[in-house]
C-alpha positions in Angstrom: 1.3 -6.7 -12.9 0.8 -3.2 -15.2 -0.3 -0.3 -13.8 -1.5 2.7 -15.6 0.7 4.7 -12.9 3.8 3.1 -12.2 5.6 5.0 -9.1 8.5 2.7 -8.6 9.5 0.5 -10.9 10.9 -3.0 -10.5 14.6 -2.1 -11.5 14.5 0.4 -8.6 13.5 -2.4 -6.1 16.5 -2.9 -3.7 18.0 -6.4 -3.5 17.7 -7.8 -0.4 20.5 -8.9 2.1 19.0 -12.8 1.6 16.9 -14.0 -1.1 14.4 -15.7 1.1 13.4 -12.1 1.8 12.9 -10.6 -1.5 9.5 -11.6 -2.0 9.2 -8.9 1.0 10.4 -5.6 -0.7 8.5 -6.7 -4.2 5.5 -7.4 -2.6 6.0 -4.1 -0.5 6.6 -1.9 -3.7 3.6 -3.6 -5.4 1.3 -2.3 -2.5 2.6 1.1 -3.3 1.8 1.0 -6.5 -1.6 -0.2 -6.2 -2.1 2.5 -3.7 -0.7 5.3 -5.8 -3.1 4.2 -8.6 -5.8 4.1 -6.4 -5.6 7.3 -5.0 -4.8 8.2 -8.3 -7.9 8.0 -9.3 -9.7 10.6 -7.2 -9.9 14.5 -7.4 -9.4 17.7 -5.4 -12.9 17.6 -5.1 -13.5 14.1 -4.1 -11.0 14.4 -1.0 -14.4 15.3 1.3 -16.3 12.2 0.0 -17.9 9.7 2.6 -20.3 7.6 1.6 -22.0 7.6 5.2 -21.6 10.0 7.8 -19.5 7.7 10.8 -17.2 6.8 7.2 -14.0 8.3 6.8 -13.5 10.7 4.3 -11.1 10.1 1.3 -8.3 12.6 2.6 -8.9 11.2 6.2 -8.1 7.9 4.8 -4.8 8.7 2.8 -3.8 10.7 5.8 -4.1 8.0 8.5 -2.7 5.5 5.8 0.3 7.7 5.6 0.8 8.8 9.3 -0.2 4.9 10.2 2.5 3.6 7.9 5.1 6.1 9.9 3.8 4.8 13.2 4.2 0.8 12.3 7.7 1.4 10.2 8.9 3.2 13.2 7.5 2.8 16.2 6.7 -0.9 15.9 9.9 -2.2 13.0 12.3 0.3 14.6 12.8 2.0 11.2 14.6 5.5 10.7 11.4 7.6 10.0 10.6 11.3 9.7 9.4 13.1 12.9 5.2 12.6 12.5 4.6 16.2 11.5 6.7 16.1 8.4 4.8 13.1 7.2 1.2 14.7 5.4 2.4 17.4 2.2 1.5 20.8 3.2 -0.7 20.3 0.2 -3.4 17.9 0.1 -4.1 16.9 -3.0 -4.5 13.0 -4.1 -1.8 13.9 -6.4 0.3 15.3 -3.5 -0.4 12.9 -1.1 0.2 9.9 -3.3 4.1 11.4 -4.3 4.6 11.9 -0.2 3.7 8.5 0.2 6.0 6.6 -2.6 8.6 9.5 -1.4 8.2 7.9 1.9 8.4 4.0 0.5 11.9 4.3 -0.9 14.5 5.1 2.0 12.1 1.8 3.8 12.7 -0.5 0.8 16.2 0.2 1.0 16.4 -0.2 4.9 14.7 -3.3 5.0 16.7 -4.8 2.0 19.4 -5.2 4.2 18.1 -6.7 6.9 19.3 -10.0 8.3 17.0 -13.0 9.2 18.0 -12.3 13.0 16.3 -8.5 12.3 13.2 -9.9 10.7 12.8 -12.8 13.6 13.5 -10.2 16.8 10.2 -9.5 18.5 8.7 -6.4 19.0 6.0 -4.7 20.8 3.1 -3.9 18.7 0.7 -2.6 20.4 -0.5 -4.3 23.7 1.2 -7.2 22.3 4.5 -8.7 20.9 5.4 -9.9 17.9 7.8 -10.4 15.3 9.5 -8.5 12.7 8.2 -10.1 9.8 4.2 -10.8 11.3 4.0 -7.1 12.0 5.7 -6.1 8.2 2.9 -8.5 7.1 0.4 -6.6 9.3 1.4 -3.2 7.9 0.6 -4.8 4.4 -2.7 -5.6 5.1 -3.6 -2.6 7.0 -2.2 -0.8 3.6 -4.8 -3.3 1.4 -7.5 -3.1 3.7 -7.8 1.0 3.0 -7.1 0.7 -0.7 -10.0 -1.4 -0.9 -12.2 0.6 1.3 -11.1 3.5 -1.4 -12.0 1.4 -4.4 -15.2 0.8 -3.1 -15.5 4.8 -2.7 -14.2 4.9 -6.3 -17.5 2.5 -7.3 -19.5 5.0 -5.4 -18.4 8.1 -7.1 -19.1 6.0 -10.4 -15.3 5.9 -11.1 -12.5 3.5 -12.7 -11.1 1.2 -10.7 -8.1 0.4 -11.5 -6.2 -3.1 -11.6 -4.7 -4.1 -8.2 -4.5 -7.8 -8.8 -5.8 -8.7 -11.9 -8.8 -7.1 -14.4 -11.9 -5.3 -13.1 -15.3 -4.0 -14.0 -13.1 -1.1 -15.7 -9.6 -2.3 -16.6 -8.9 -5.9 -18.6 -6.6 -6.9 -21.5 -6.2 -10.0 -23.8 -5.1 -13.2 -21.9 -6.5 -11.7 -18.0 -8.6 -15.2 -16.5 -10.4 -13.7 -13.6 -11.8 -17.3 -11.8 -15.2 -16.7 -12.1 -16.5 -19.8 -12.7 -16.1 -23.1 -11.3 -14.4 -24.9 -14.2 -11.4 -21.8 -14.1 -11.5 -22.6 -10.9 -10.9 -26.2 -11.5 -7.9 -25.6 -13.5 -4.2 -26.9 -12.2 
């Protein structure tokens, strides 16, 4: 996949300790990069947008995806991770907040590039629960894609581009994209 704004490339992606897991680390750096182009796409101003008043605001939502992502790496994957109140940029602008957070994906792609299969098997608290390694690195992901879509949807709102993330949109398509619309793409092996 292309993004407009590419934060880390794929020649920067760590290899990991055993191939089996390096579908983990690109998968991991691809989220970044979907996230950085999402939030990307907003401005100072927008920061205070909700589209309903129990909604989170955009800033609310990049914060908590930032100070959540510090909570699961650490708390919950046993990462080495900055003390909580280093993790938000003193300032707050999408630009700001998208560097802190591909600042903050490096130093985990290279941890968890050398982990072993033992590592990603081990089982963890998470919550009121246990589970392990690798279900709760999974759980991270989609807690990542859940927000990133509830911010695309605030992109819509705002009557914004929304970027790619997995393949053309209303806004962004090239030659050769076959979004399955239609039930003969879909029938296609």
């Amino acid at each position: 996949m292309n993004y407009d704004k590419t934060a880390i490339a794929d020649s920067e992606i760590p290899r990991a300790s055993a191939l089996i897991f390096q579908h983990l680390l690109n998968t991991y750096a691809s989220e970044a990069n979907k996230l950085n182009s999402v939030w990307l796409e907003f401005t100072a101003d927008e920061l205070s947008f909700r589209p309903h008043p129990r909604s989170s605001t955009v800033r609310e939502i990049m914060e908590h995806e930032l100070l959540s992502a510090r909570r699961f790496f650490g708390e919950f994957l046993g990462l080495p991770e900055p003390p909580a109140a280093a993790v938000l940029p003193e300032s707050r602008t999408p630009e700001d907040l998208a560097a802190r957070m591909v600042e903050l994906v490096h130093p985990r792609l290279m941890f968890l590039a050398s982990q072993s299969e033992q590592w990603w098997l081990e089982v963890m608290p998470f919550f009121d629960v246990e589970r392990e390694r690798i279900w709760i690195f999974w759980r991270r992901v989609l807690h990542t894609c859940h927000h990133r879509t509830q911010l695309t949807v605030y992109l819509k709102l705002l009557d914004k581009k929304v970027p790619s993330t997995y393949g053309p949109t209303a806004d962004v398509t090239w030659d050769g994209a076959d979004p399955t619309l239609s039930v003969a793409a879909a029938s296609r092996k």
